[in-house]
N, C-alpha and C positions, 0 to 999 in steps of 0.2 A: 763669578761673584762668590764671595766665603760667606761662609752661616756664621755669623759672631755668637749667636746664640747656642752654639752646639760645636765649639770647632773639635772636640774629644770624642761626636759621634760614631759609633763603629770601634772603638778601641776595647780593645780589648788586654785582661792580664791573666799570667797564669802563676800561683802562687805553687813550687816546689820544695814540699815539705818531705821531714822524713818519714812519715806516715803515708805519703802520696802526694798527687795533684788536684790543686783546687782552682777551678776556672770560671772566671768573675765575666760579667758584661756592665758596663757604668751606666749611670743614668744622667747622661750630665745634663739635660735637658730640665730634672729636678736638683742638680744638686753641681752647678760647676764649677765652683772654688773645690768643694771638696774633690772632686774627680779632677779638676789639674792639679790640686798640692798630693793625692795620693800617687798619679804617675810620675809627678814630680821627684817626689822622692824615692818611688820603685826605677825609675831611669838613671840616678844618681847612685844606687844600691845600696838606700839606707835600709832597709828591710832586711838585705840579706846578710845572714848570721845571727838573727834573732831569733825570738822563739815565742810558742804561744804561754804564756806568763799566767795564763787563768784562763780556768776550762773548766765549765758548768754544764755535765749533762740535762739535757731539755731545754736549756735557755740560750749558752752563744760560748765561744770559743775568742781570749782574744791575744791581739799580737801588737806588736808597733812599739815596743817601747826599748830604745837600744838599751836600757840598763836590764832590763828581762825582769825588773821588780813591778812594773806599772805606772812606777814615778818618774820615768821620762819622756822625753820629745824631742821635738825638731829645732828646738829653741824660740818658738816663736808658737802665735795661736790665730786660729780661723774664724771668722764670724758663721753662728749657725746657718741653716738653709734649711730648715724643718718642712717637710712636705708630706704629701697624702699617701705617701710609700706606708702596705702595712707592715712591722717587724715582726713576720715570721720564719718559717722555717728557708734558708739559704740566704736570706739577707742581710748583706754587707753595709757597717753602719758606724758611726766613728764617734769612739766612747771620749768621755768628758770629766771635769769635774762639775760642780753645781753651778758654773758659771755657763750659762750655753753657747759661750763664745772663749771658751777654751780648749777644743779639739787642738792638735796638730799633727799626730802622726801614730796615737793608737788605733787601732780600728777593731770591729768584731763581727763575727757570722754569728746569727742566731740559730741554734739548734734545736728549739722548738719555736711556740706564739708565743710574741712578748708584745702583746698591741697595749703594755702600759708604757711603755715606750716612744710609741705613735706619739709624731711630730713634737717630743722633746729630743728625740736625739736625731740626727742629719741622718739618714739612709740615702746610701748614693750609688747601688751598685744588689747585683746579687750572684748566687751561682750558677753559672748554664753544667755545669762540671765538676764531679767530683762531689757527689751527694756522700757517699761511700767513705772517701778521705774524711769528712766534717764528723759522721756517725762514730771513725778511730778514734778521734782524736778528741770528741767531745766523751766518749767514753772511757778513756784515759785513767789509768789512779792515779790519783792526787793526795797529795802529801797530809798528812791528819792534823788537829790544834788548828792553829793561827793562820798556815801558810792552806789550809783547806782546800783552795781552788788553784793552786799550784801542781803542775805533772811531776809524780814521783820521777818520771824520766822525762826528760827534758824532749819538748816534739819542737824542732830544727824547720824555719824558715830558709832553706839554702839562698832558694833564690828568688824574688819577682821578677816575674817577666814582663814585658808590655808588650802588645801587637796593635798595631795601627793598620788601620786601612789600606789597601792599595789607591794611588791616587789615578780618579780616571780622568783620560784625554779627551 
């Protein structure tokens, strides 16, 4: 009998950056639209060849947006899934505009406590991996003026990866 409730249980992804590796575990149990449209699209390799676009020491690092300005997506948007996950430090969470039903395919790691965030934004996932790569990359310089939370040098999404469970007999 399959879990319809959790059929993403166990999955795991590993995001390689050129800063290093960063490795997620989902929660799809609180958040499973978000956790199939993000391996959705990490199995398809829209991720890779992006870049983290805005990186905020203390608060979150983020990525997903194929034009690497923050103004794009997958073409389409998700309904929220706001749950009792807190946003703090390693937590994988999928940024928005003021609509809370327009995520699709940016997301971000917080790199410090952002619990004003708490259950306005989807959290669906956090790091087992890669505490170390987040502290690089969130530490980063960033470009001065306008573009402020932009990396002077560009930190490179190569690849997502996904790993799925072994299926047992």
């Amino acid at each position: 009998m399959s879990d319809k409730k959790t059929p993403l249980a166990g999955v795991t992804a590993t995001i390689d950056t050129s800063a290093g590796l960063l490795t997620l575990e989902f929660f799809p149990d609180k958040a499973p639209g978000h956790v199939e449209n993000f391996v959705k699209l990490a199995e398809k390799g829209f991720y890779d060849g992006t870049v983290f676009h805005r990186v905020i020491k203390g608060f979150m690092i983020q990525g997903g947006c194929p034009q690497g300005s923050g103004m794009g997506g997958p073409g389409y948007q998700i309904k929220a899934e706001f749950n009792d996950t807190k946003h703090v430090k390693g937590v994988l969470s999928m940024a928005r505009s003021q609509d809370p039903n327009s995520a699709g395919s940016q997301f971000f790691i917080c790199h410090g406590d952002a619990g004003f965030l708490d259950r306005q934004y989807t959290a669906f996932g956090r790091l087992t991996a890669g505490l170390d790569t987040l502290d690089k990359i969130a530490n980063a310089p960033v470009q001065p003026g306008g573009e402020k939370s932009k990396p002077v040098t560009p930190i490179k999404i190569t690849k997502v990866s996904i790993t799925r469970p072994e299926k047992q007999v």
